[in-house]
Backbone as JSON Lines, residues from 0, in Angstrom:
{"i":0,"aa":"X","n":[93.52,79.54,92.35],"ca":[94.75,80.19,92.77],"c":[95.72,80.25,91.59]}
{"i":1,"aa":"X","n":[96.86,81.32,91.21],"ca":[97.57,81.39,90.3],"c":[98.64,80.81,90.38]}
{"i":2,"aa":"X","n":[98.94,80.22,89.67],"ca":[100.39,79.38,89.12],"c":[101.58,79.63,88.61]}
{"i":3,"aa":"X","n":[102.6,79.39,88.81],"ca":[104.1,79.92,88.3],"c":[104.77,78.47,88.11]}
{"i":4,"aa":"X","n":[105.38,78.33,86.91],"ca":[106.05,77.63,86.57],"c":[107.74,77.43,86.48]}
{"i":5,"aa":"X","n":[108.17,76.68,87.14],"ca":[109.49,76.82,87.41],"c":[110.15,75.61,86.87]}
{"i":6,"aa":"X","n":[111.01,76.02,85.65],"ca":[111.98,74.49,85.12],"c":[112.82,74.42,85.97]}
{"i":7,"aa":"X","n":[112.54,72.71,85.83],"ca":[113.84,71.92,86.68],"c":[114.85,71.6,86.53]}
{"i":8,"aa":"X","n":[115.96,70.91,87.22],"ca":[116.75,69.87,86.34],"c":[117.03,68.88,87.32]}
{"i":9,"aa":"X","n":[116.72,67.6,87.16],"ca":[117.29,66.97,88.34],"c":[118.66,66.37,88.71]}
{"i":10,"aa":"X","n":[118.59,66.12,89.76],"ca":[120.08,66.03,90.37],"c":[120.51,64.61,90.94]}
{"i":11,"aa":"X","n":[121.31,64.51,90.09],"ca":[122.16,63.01,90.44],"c":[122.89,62.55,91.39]}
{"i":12,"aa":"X","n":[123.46,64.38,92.18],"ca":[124.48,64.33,93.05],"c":[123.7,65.05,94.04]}
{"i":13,"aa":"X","n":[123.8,64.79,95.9],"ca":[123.37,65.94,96.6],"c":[124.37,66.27,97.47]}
{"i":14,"aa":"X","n":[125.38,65.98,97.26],"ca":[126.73,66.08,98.4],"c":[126.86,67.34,98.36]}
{"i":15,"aa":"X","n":[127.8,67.82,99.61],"ca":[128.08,69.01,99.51],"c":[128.53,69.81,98.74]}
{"i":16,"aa":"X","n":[129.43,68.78,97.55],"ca":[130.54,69.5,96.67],"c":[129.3,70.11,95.31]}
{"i":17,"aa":"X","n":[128.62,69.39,95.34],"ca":[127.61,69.62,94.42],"c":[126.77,70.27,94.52]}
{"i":18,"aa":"X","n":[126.06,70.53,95.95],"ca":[125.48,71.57,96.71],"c":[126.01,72.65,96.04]}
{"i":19,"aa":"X","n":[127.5,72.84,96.73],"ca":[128.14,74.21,96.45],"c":[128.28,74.48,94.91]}
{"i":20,"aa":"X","n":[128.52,74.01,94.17],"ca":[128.36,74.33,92.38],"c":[127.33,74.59,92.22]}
{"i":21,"aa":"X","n":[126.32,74.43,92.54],"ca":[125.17,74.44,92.03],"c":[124.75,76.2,92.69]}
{"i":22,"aa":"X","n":[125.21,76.42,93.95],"ca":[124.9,77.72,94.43],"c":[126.08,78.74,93.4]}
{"i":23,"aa":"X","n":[127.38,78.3,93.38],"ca":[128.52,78.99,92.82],"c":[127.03,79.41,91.38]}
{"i":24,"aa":"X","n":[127.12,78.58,90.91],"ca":[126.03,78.96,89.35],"c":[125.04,79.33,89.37]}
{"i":25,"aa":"X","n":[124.73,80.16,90.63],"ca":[123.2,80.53,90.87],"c":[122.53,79.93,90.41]}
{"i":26,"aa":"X","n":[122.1,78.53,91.02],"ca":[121.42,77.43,90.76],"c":[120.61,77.37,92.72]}
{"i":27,"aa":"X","n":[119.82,76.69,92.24],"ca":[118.92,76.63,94.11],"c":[118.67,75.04,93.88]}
{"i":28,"aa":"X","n":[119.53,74.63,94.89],"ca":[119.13,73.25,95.05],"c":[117.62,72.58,95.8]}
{"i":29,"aa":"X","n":[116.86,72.23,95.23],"ca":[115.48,72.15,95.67],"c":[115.07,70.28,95.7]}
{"i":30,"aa":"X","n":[114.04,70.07,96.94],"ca":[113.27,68.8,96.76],"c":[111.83,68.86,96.53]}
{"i":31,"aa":"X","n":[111.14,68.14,96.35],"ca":[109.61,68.11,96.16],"c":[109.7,66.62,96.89]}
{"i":32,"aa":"X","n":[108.39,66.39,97.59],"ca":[107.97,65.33,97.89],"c":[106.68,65.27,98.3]}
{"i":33,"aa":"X","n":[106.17,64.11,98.99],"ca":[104.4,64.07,99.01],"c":[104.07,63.6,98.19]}
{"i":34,"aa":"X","n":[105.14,63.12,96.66],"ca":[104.26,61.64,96.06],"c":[105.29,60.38,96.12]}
{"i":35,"aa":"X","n":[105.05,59.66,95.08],"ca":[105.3,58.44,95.55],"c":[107.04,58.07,95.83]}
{"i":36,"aa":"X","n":[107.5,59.21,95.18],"ca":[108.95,59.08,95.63],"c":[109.4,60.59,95.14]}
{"i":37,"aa":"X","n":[110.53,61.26,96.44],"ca":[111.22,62.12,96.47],"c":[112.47,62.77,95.71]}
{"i":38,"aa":"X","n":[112.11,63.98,94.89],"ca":[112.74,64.04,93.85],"c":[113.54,65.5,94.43]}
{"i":39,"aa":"X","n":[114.88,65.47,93.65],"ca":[115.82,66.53,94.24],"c":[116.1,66.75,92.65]}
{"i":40,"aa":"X","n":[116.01,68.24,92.98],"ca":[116.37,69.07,91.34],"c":[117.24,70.6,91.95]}
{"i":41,"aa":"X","n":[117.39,70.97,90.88],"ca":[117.78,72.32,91.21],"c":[117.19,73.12,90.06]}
{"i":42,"aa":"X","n":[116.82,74.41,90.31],"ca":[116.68,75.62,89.38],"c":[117.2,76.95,89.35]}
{"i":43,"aa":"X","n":[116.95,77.66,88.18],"ca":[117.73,79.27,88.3],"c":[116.88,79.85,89.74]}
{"i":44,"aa":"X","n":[117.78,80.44,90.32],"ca":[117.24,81.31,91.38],"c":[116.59,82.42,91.04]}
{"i":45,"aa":"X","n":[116.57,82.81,89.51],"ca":[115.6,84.21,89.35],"c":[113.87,83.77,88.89]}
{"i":46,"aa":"X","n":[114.02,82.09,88.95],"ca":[112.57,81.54,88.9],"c":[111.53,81.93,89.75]}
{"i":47,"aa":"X","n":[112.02,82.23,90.83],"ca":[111.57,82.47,92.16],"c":[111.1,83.44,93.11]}
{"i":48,"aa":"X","n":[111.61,84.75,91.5],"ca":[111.22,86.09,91.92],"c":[109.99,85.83,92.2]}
{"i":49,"aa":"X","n":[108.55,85.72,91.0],"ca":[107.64,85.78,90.9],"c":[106.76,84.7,91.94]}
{"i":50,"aa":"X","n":[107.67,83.98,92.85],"ca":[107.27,83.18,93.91],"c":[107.11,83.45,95.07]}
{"i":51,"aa":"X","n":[108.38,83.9,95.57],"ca":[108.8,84.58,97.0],"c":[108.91,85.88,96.94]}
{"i":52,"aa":"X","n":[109.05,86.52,96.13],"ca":[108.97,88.05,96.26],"c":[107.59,88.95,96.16]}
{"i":53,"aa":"X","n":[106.92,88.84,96.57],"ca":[105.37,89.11,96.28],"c":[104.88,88.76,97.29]}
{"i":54,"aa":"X","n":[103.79,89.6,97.39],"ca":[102.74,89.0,98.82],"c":[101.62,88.32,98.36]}
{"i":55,"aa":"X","n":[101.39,88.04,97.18],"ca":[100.31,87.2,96.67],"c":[101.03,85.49,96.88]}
{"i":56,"aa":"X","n":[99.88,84.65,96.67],"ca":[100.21,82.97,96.93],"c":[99.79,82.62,95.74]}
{"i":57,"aa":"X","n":[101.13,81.65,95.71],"ca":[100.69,80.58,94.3],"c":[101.08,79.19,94.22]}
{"i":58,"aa":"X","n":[100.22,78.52,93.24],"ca":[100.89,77.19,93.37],"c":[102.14,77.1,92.28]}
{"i":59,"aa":"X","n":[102.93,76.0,92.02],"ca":[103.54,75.55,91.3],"c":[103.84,74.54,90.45]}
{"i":60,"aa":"X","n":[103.99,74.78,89.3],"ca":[103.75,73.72,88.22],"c":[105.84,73.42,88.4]}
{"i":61,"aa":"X","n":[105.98,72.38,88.13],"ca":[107.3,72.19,88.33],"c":[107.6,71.16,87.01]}
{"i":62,"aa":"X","n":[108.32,72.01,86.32],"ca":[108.48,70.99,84.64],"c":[110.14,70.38,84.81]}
{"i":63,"aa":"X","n":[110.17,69.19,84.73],"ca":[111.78,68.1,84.92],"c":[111.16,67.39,83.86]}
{"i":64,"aa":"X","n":[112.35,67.27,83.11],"ca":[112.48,66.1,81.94],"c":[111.03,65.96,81.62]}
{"i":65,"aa":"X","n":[110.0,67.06,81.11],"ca":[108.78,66.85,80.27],"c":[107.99,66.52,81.09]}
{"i":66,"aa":"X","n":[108.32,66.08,82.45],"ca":[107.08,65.43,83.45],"c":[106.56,67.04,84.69]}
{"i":67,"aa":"X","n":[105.38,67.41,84.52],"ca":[105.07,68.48,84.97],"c":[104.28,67.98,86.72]}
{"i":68,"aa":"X","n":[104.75,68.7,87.5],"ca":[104.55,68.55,88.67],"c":[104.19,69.37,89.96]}
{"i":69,"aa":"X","n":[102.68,69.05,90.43],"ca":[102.23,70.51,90.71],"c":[102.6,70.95,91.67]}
{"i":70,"aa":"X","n":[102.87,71.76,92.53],"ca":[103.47,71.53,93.91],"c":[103.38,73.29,94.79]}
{"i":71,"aa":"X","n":[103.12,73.14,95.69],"ca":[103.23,74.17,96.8],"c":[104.75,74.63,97.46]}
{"i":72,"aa":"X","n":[105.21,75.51,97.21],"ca":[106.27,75.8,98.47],"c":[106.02,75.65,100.01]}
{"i":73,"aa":"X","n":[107.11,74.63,100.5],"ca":[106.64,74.56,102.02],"c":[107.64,74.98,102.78]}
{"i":74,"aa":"X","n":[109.06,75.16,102.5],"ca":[110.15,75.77,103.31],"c":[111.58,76.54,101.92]}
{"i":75,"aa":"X","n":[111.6,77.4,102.65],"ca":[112.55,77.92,101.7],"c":[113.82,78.87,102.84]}
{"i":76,"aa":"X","n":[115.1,78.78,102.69],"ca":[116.1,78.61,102.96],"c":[116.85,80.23,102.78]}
{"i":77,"aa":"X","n":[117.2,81.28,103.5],"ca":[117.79,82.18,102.4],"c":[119.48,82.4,103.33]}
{"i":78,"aa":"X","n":[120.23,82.85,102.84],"ca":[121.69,83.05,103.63],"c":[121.46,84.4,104.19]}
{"i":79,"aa":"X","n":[122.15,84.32,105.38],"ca":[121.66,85.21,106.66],"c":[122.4,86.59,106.38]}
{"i":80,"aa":"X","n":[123.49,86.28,105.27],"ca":[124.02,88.1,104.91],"c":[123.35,88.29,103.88]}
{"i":81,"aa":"X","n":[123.66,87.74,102.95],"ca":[123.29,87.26,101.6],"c":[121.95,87.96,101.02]}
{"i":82,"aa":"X","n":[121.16,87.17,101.95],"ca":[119.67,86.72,101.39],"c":[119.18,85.84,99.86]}
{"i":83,"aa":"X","n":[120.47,85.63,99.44],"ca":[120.56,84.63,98.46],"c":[119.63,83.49,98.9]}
{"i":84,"aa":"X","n":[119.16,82.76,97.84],"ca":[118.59,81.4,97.86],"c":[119.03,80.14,98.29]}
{"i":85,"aa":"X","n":[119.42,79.37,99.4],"ca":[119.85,77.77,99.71],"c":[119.17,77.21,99.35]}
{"i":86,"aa":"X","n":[117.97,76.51,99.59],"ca":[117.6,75.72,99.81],"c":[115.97,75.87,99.66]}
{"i":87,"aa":"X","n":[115.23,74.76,99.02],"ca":[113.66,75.19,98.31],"c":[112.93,73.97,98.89]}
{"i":88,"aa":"X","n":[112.36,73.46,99.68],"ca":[111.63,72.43,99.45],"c":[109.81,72.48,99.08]}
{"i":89,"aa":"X","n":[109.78,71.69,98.29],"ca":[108.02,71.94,97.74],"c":[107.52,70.46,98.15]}
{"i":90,"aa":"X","n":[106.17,70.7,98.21],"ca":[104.85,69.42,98.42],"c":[104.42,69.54,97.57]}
{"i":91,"aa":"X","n":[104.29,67.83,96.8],"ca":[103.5,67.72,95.58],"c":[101.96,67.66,96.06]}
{"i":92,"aa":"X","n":[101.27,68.44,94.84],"ca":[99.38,68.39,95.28],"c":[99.0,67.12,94.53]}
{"i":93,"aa":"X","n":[97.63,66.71,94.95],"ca":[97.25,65.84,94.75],"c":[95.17,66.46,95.0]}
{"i":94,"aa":"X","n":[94.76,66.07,93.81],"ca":[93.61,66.35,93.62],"c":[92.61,66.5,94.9]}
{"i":95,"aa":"X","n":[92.62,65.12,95.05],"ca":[91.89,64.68,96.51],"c":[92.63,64.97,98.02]}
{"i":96,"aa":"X","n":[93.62,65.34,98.01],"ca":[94.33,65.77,98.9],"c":[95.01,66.73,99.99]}
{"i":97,"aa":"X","n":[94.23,67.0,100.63],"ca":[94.76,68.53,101.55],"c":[95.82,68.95,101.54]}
{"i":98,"aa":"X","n":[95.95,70.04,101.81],"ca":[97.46,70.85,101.51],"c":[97.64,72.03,102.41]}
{"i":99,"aa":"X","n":[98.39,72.31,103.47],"ca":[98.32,73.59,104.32],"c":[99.14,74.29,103.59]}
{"i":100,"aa":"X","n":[98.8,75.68,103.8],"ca":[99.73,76.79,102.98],"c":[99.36,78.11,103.41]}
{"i":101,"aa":"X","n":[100.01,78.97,103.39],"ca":[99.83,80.12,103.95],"c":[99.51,81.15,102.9]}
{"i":102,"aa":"X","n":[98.28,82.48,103.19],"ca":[97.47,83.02,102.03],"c":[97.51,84.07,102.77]}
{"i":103,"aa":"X","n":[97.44,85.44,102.23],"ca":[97.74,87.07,102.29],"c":[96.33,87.16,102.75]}
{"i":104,"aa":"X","n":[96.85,88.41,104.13],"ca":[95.36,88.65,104.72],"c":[95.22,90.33,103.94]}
{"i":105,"aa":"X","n":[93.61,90.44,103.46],"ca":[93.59,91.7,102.55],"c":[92.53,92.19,103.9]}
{"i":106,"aa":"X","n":[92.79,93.59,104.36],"ca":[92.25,94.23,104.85],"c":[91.08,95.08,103.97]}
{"i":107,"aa":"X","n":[89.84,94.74,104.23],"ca":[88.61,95.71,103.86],"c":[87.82,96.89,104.74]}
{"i":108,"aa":"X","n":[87.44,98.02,103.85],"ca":[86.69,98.81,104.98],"c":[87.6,99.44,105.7]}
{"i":109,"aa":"X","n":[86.29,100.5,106.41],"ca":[87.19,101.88,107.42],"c":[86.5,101.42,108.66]}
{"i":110,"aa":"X","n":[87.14,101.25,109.84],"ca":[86.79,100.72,110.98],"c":[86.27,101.92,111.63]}
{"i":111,"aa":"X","n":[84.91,101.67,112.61],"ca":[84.06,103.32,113.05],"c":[85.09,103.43,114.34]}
{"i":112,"aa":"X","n":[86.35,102.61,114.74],"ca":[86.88,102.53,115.77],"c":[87.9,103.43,115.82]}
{"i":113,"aa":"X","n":[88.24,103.4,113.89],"ca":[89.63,103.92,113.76],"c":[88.96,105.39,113.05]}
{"i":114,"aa":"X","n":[88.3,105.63,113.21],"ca":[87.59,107.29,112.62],"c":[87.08,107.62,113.61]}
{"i":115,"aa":"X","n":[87.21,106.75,114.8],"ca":[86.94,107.63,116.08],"c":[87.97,107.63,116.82]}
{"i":116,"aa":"X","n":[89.23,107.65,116.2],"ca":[90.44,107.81,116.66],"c":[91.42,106.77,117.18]}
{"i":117,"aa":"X","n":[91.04,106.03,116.92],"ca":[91.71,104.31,117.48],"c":[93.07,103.81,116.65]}
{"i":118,"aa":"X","n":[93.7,103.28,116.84],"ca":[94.77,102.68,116.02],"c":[94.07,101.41,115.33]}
{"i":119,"aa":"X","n":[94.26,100.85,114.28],"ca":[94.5,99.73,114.16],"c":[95.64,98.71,113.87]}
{"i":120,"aa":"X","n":[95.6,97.11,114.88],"ca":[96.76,96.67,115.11],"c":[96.46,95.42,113.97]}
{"i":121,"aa":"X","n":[97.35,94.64,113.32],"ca":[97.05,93.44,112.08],"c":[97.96,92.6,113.2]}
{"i":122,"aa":"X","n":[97.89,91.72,113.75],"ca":[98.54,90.5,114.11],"c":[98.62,89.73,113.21]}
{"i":123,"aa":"X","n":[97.98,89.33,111.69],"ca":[98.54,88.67,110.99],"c":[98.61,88.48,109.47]}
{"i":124,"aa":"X","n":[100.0,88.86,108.77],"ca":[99.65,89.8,107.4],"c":[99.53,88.44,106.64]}
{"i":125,"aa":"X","n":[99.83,87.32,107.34],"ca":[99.0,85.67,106.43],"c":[98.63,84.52,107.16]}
{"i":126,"aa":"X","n":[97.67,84.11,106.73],"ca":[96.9,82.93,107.28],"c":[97.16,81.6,106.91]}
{"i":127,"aa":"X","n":[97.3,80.79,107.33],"ca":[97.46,78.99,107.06],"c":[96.26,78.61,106.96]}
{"i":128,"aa":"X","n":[96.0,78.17,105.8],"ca":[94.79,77.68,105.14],"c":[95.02,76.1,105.13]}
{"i":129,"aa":"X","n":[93.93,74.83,105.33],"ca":[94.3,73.71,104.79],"c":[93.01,73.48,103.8]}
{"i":130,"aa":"X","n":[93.32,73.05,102.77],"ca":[92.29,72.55,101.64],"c":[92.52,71.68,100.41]}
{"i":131,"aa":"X","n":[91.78,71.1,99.72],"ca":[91.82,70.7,98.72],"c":[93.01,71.33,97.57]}
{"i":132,"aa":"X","n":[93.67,71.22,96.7],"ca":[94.18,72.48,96.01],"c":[92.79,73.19,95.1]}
{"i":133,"aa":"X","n":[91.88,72.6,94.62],"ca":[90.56,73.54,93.84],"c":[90.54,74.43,95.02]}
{"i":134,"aa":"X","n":[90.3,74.38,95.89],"ca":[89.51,75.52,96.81],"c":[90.6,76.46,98.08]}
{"i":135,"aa":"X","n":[91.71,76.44,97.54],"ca":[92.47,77.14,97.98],"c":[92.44,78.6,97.94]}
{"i":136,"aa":"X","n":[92.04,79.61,98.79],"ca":[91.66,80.83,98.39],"c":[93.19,82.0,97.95]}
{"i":137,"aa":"X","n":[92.8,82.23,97.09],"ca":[94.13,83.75,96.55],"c":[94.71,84.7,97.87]}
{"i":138,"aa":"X","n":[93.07,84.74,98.69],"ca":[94.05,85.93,99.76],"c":[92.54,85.57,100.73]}
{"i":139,"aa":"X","n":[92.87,85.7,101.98],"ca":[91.77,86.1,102.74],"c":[90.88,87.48,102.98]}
{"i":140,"aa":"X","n":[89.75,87.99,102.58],"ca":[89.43,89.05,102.83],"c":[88.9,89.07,104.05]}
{"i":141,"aa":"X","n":[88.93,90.7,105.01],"ca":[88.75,91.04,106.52],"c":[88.03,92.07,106.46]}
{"i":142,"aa":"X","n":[86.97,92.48,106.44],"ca":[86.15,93.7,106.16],"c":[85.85,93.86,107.9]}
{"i":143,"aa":"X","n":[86.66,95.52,108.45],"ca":[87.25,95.91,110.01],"c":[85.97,97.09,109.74]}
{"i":144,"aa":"X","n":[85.13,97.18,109.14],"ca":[83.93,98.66,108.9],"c":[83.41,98.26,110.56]}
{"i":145,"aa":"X","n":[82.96,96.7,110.96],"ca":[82.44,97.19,112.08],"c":[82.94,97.0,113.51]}
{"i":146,"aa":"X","n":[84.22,96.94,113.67],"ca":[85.25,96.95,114.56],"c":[85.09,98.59,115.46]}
{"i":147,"aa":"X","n":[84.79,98.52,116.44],"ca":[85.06,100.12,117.16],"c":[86.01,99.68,118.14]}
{"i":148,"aa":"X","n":[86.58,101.04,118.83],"ca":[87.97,100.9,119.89],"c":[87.61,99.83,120.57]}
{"i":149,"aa":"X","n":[88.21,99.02,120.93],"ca":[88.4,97.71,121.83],"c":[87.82,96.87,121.61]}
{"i":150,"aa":"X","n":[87.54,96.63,119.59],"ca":[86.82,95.34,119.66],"c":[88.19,94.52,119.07]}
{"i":151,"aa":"X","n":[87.8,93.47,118.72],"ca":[88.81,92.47,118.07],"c":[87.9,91.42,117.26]}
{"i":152,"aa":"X","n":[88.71,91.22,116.08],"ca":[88.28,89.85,115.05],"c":[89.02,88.9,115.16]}
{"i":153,"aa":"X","n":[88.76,87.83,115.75],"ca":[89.28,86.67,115.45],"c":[89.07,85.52,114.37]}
{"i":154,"aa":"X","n":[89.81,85.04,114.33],"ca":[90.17,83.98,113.32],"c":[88.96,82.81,113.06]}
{"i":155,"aa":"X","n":[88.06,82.96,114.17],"ca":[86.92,81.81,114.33],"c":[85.66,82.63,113.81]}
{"i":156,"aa":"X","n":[85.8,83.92,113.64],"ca":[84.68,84.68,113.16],"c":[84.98,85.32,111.51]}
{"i":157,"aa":"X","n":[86.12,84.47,111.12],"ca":[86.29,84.9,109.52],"c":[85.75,83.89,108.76]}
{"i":158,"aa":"X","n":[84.93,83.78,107.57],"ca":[84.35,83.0,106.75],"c":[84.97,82.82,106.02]}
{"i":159,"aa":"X","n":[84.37,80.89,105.68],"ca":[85.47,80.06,105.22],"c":[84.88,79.61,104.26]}
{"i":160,"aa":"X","n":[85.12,78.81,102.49],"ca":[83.91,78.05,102.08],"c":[85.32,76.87,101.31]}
{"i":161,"aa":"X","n":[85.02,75.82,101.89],"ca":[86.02,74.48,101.37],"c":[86.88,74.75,102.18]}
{"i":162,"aa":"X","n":[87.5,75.68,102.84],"ca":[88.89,75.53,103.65],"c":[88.75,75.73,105.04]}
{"i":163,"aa":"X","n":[89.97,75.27,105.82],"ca":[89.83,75.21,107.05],"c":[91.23,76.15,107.34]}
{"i":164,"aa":"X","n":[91.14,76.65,109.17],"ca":[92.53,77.73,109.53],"c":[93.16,76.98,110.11]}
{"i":165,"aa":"X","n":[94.25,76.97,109.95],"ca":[95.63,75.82,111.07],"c":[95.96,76.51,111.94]}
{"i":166,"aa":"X","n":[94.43,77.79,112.61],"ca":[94.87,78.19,113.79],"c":[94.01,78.3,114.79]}
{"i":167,"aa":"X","n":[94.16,78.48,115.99],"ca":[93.32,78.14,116.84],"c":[91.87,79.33,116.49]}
{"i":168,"aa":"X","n":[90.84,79.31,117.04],"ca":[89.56,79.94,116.71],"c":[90.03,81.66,117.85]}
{"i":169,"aa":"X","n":[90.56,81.63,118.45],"ca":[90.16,82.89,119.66],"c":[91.95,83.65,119.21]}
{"i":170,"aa":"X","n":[92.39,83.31,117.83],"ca":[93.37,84.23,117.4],"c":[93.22,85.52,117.11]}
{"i":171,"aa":"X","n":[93.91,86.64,117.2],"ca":[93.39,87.78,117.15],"c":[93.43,88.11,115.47]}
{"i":172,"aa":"X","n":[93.01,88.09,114.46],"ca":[93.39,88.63,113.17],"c":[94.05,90.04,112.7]}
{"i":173,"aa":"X","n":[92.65,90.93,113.6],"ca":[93.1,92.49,113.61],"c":[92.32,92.77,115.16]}
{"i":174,"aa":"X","n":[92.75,94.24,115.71],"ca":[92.23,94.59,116.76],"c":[92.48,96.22,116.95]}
{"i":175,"aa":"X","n":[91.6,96.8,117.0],"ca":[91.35,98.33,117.39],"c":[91.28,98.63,118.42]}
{"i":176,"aa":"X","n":[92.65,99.15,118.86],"ca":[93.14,100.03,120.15],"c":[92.78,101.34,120.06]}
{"i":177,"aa":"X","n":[93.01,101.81,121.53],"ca":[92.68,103.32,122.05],"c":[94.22,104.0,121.47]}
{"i":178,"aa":"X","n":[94.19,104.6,120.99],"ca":[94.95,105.65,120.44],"c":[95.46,106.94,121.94]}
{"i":179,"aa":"X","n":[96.37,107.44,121.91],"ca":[96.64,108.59,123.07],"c":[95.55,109.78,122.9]}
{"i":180,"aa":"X","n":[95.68,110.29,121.33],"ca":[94.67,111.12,121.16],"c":[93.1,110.87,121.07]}
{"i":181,"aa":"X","n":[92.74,109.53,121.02],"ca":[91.1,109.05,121.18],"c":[91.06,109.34,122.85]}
{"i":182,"aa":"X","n":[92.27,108.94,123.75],"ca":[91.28,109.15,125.12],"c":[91.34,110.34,125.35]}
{"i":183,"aa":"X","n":[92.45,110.87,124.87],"ca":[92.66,112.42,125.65],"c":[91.51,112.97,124.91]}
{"i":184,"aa":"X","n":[90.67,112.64,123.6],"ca":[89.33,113.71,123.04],"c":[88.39,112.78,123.48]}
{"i":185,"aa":"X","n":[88.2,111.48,124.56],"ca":[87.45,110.73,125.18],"c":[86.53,110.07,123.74]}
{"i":186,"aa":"X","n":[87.1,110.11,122.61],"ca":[86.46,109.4,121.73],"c":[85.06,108.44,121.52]}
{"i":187,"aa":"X","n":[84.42,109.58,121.48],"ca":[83.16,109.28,121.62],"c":[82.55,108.14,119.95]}
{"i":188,"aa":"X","n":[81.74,107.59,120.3],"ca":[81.23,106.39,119.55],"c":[79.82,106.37,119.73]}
{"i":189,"aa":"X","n":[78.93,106.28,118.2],"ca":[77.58,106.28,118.48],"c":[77.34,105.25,118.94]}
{"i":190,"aa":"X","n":[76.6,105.17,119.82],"ca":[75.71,103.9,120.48],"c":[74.56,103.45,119.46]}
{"i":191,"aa":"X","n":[73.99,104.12,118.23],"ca":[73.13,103.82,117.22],"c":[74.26,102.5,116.15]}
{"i":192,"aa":"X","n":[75.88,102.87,116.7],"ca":[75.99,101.77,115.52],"c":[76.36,100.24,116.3]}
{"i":193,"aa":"X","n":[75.44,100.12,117.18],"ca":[75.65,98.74,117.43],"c":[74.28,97.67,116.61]}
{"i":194,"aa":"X","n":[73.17,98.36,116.49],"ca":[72.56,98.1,115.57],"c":[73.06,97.83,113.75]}
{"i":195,"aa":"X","n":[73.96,98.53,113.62],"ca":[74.92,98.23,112.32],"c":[75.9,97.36,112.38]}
{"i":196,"aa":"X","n":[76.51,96.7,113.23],"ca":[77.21,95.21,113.34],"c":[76.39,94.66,112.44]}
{"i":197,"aa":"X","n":[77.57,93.79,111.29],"ca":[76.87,92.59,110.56],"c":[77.19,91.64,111.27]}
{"i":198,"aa":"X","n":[76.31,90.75,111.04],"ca":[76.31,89.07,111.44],"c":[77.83,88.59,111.47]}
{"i":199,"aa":"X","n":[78.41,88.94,110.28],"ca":[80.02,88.14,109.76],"c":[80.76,88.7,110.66]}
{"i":200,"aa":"X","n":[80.86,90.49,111.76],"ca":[81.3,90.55,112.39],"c":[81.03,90.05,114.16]}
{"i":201,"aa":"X","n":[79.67,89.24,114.21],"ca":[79.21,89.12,115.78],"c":[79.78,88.3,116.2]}
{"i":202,"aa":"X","n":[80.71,87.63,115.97],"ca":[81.91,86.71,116.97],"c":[82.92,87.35,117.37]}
{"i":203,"aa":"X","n":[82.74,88.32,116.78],"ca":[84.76,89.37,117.29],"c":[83.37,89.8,118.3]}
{"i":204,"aa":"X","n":[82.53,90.24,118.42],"ca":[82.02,91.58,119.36],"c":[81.59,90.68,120.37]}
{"i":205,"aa":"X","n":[81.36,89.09,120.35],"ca":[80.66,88.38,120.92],"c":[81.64,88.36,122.09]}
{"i":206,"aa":"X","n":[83.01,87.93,121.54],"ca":[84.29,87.08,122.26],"c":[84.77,88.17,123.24]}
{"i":207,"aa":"X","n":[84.82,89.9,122.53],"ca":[85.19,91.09,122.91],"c":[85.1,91.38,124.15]}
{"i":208,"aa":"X","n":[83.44,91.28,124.08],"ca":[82.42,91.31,125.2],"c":[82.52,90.95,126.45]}
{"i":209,"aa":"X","n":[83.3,89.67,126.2],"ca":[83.77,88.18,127.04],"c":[84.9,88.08,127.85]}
{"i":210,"aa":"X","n":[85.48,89.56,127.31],"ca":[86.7,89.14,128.23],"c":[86.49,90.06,129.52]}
């Protein structure tokens, strides 16, 4: 997974009065914790473009006084007119150590559902991954080629290798609805491509089936 590095500075003071200087100076008052003791820093708020502004996931290298520190974003804070930066908190990684975090779902493929006139619906544009930090994936890929009107992929039928989902298995990921104009042209669907279902999709068609 890719990395962004954000200098620190740490902070002696966390009171409010200091809070507020630190925002007055477009400064983001931030904590890290998850190792052996909890550290409060602050940084420039334009560190953060390349963090939060993007739909890609990354980890973070966090440099204070020469000591580099790797860490995940786990809550971040923004002002409700504003959208300015408050408040940053990060989890330090740890080699051997799991880490939940949320990873960009990449849609693959033309669904035979949605070329036979179907909508397709995304219930979820990111996933909560828990893993090691080595095996943390960049983005989840969803290949919808063998999805037709009224099937659905869930979350228990997407392949995983080192990581686990922090969501239940019968979540919907994506799902191909009837469109107004598929029923009104009664959107017809070959019956030859049920033989073309791959394996990676037979739990969405399995569960589909089921209801």
């Amino acid at each position: 997974m890719k990395s962004i590095t954000i200098q620190g500075t740490k902070r002696e003071s966390v009171g409010k009065k200091s809070t507020k200087a630190l925002r007055d100076a477009e400064l983001v008052p931030c904590v890290v914790y998850g190792g052996e003791n909890t550290l409060n820093f602050s940084a420039e708020e334009k560190a953060f473009k390349g963090l939060v502004y993007t739909p890609e996931a990354h980890t973070v290298s966090i440099e204070i006084d020469g000591q580099t520190i790797p860490a995940v974003l786990q809550d971040i804070q923004f002002h409700p007119i504003t959208d300015k930066i408050l408040h940053a908190d990060f989890y330090q990684l740890a080699e051997d150590k799991p880490v939940v975090m949320e990873v960009p779902v990449r849609i693959t493929g033309r669904s035979k559902g949605v070329v036979a006139g179907g909508v397709l619906r995304q219930s979820f544009r990111k996933l909560k991954v828990k893993a090691i930090p080595a095996n943390l994936p960049d983005e989840i890929v969803v290949d919808i080629t063998p999805l037709k009107i009224g099937n659905k992929l869930y979350v228990g039928g997407l392949k995983t290798e080192g990581f686990s989902f922090v969501h239940p298995d019968n979540a919907v990921v994506v799902a191909v609805k009837m469109s107004r104009n598929a029923a009104k042209g009664g959107a017809a669907q070959d019956d030859d491509d049920e033989e073309e279902t791959t394996e990676a999709a037979a739990p969405a068609a399995e569960e589909t089936s089921a209801e």
